[in-house]
C-alpha positions in Angstrom: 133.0 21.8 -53.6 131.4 25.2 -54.7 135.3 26.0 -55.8 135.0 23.2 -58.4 131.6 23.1 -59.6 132.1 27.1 -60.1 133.0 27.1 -63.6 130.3 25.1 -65.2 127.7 27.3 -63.6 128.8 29.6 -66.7 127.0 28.4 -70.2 130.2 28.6 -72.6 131.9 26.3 -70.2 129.4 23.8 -70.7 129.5 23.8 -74.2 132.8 24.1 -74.1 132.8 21.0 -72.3 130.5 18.6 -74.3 132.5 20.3 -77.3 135.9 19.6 -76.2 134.6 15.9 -74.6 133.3 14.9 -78.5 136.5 15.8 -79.8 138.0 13.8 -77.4 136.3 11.0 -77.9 136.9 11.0 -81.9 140.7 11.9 -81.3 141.3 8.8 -79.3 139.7 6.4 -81.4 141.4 7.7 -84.5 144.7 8.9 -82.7 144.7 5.1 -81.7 145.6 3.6 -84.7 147.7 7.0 -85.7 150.0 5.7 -82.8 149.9 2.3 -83.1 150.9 2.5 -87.0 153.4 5.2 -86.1 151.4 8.1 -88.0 152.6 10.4 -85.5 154.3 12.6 -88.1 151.5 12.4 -90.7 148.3 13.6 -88.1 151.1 16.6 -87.1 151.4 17.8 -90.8 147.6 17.2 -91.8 146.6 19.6 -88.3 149.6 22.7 -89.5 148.3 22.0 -93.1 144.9 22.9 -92.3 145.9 26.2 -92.4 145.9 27.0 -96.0 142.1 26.1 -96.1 140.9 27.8 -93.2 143.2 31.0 -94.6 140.9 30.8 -98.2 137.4 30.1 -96.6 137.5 33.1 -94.2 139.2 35.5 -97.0 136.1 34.2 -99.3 133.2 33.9 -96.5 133.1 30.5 -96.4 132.2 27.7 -94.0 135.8 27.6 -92.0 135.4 23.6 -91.4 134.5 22.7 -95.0 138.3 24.7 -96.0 140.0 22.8 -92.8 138.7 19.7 -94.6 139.3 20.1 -98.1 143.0 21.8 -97.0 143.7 18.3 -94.5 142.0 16.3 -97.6 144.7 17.9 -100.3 147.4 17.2 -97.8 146.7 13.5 -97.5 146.4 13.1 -101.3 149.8 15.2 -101.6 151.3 12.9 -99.6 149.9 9.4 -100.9 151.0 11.0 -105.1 154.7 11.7 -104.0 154.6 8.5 -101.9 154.1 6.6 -105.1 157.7 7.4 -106.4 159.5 4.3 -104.4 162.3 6.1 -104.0 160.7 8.8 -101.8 159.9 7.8 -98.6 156.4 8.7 -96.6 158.2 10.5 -94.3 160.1 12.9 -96.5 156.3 12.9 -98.3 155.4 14.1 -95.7 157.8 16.8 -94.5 157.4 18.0 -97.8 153.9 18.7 -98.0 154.0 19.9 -94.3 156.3 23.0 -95.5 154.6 23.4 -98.5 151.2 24.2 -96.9 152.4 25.6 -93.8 154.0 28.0 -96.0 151.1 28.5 -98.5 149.2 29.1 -95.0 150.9 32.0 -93.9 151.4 33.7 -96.7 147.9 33.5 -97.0 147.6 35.0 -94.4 150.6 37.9 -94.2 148.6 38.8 -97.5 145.4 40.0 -95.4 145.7 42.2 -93.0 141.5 41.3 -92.3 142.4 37.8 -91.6 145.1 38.3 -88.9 143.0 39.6 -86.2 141.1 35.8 -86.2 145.2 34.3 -86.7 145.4 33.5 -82.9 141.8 32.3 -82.8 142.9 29.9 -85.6 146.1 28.4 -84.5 145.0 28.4 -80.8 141.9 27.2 -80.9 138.7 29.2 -79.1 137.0 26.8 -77.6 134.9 29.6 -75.3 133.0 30.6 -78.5 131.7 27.4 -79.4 127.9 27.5 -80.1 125.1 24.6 -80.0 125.1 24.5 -83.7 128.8 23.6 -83.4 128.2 20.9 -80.9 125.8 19.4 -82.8 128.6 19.5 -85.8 130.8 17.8 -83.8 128.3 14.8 -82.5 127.1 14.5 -86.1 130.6 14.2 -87.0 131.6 11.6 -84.2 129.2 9.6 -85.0 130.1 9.3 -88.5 133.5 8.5 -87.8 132.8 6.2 -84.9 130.6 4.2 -87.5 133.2 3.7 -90.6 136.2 3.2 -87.7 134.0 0.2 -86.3 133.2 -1.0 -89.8 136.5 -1.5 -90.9 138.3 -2.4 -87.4 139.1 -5.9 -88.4 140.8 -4.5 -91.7 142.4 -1.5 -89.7 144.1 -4.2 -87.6 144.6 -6.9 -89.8 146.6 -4.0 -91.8 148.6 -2.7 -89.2 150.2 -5.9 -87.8 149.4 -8.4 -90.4 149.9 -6.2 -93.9 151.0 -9.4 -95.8 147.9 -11.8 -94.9 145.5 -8.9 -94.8 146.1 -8.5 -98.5 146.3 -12.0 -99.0 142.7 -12.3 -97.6 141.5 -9.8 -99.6 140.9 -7.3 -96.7 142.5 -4.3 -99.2 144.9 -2.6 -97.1 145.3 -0.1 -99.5 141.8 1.0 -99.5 142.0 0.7 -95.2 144.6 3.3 -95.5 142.8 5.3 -97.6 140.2 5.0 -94.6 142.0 6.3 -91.9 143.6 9.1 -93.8 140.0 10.2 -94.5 139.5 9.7 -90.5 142.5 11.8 -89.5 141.5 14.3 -91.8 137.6 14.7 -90.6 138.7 14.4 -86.9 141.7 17.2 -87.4 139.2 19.3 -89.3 136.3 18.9 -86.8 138.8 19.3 -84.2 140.3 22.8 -84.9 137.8 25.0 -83.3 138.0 23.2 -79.8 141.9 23.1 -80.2 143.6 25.1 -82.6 145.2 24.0 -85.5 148.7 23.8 -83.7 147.0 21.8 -80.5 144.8 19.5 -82.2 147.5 17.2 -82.8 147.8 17.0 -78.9 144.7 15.5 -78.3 145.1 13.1 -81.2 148.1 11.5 -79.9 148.4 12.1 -76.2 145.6 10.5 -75.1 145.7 7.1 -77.1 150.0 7.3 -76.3 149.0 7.5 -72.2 146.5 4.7 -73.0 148.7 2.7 -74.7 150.8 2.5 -71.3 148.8 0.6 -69.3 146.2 -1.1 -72.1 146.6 -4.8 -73.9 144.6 -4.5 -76.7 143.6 -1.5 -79.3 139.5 -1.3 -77.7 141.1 -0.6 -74.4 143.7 1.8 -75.6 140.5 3.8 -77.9 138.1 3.5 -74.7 141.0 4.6 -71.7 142.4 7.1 -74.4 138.8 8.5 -74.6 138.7 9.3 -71.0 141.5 10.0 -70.5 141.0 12.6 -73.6 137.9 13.8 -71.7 139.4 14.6 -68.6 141.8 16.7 -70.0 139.1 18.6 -71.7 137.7 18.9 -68.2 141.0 19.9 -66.3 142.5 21.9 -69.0 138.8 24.2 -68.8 139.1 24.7 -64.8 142.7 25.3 -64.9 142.0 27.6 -67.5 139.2 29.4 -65.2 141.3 29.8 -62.4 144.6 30.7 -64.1 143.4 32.7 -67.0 145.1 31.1 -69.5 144.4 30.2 -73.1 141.9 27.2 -72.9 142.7 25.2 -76.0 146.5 25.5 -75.0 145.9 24.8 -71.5 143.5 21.3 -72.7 146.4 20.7 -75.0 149.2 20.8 -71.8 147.0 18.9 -70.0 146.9 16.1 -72.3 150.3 15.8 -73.4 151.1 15.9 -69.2 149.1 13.0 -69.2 151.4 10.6 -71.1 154.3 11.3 -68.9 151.9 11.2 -65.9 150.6 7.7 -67.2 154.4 6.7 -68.0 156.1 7.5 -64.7 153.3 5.7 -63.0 153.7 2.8 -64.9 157.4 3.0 -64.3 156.7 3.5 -60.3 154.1 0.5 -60.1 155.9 -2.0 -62.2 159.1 -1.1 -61.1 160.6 -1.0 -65.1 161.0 1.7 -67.2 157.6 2.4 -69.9 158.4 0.4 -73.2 155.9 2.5 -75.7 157.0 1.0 -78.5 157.0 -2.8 -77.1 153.6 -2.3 -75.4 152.3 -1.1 -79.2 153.5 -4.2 -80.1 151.3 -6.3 -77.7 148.4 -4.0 -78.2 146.9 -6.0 -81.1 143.4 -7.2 -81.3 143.4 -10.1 -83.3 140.3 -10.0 -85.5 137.5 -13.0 -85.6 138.6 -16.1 -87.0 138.0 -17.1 -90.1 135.7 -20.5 -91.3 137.3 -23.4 -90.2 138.5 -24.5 -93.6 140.2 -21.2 -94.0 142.0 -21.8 -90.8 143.5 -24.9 -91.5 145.5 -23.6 -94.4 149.4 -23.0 -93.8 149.1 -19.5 -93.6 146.1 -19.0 -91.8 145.3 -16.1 -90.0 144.3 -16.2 -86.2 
């Protein structure tokens, strides 16, 4: 046992590990609803767009989080202004803005030779070097985002697989969306440190995706998804220890592993090959009822 418990004898480990086990834990309650509204391609662009941001705040001696944010932030907006031309769609929104900062981003960057020693630290992640005062970021953060994705679940699901009677009982899926762009961008922001702005977008979908194998309902995909998150955190650190490799890239493997782990199990158990996309379907958590008199009309909701 002294082989296993080795690593967290060291001090950066352990941070490294409540670090990497709060990130986690907001990945795979955002990341759920990401991959349940099939947002996969948006939380990819918003993590390589942070890039821009991050690029400015280190060139100007900034606060490297607040850029990540306000970059992810600008990328989100980008996206909902083109998407209002109906004949753009949100994925070519999308693909555009995810060159277009990407880009900005590393010319940014070829511009200063100072910034592209930190360039690998950046894009890989560094989890090793995270301190208590970024732990304590990252729980502040959590919380926060645990809070407003509790607040407005019953809107968040009521939009995703009832869009038409959400807005019919006033529920604003508009301003819901709004919500969970704001959510993908704090968690992808918060995340990059841990993960890397290239990686992050592993533990945002992997997790949740390997949950959403084996779970019924969108609490059970958030709370498996969460451990499951965690344990790659936790793997991907002692594998790291022992191999020497990159830990953020190494979490990262780990937790995109996990999905095809998760899905050939499945497959071996049931004896039928993994439906994702059905068993999205059926993960729906239908919200509380509303007053009786409400539910009696033709197009109640239940």
């Amino acid at each position: 046992m002294e082989w296993i418990l080795e690593p967290l004898g060291a001090s950066f480990v352990q941070r490294a590990v409540l670090a990497g086990s709060l990130v986690a834990v907001v990945c795979a309650v955002v990341g759920t609803w990401v991959v349940v509204r099939g947002m996969a391609f948006l939380g990819d662009a918003m993590s390589h767009g942070l890039l821009p941001g991050i690029a400015i705040a280190s060139l100007l001696g900034g606060n490297l989080l607040l850029g990540a944010a306000l970059s992810a932030a600008a990328t989100a907006a980008g996206v909902s202004a083109i998407t209002r031309n109906r004949r753009v769609s949100q994925d070519t929104a999308i693909g555009l803005l995810f060159v277009a900062m990407l880009s900005l981003g590393v010319i940014i960057v070829s511009a200063s030779g100072s910034f592209a020693v930190d360039l690998t630290a950046t894009l890989f992640g560094d989890v090793l070097a995270v301190g208590m005062e970024d732990v304590a970021l990252l729980a502040v953060v959590g919380c926060l985002v645990l809070a407003v994705a509790g607040r407005f679940h019953r809107a968040l699901a009521a939009a995703t697989f009832h869009p038409q009677k959400a807005a019919s009982l006033g529920l604003r899926p508009r301003l819901t969306h709004a919500v969970l762009l704001g959510m993908v961008t704090v968690a992808v922001a918060a995340s990059f440190q841990v993960v890397g702005t290239l990686l992050v977008f592993g533990l945002l979908i992997a997790p949740p995706a390997a949950a959403l194998v084996w779970a019924r309902s969108v609490g059970t995909v958030m709370a498996l998804g969460a451990l499951i998150g965690v344990s790659s955190v936790v793997a991907g650190l002692w594998i790291s220890w022992y191999a020497s490799t990159a830990a953020g890239a190494t979490i990262a493997l780990v937790a995109a592993l996990s999905y095809f782990a998760s899905a050939l199990c499945h497959s071996a158990t049931r004896g039928t090959k993994p439906r994702p996309g059905a068993l999205a379907a059926a993960a729906v958590v239908v919200p509380a009822p509303l007053p009786e008199k409400e539910t009696r009309a033709p197009h109640h909701y239940a």
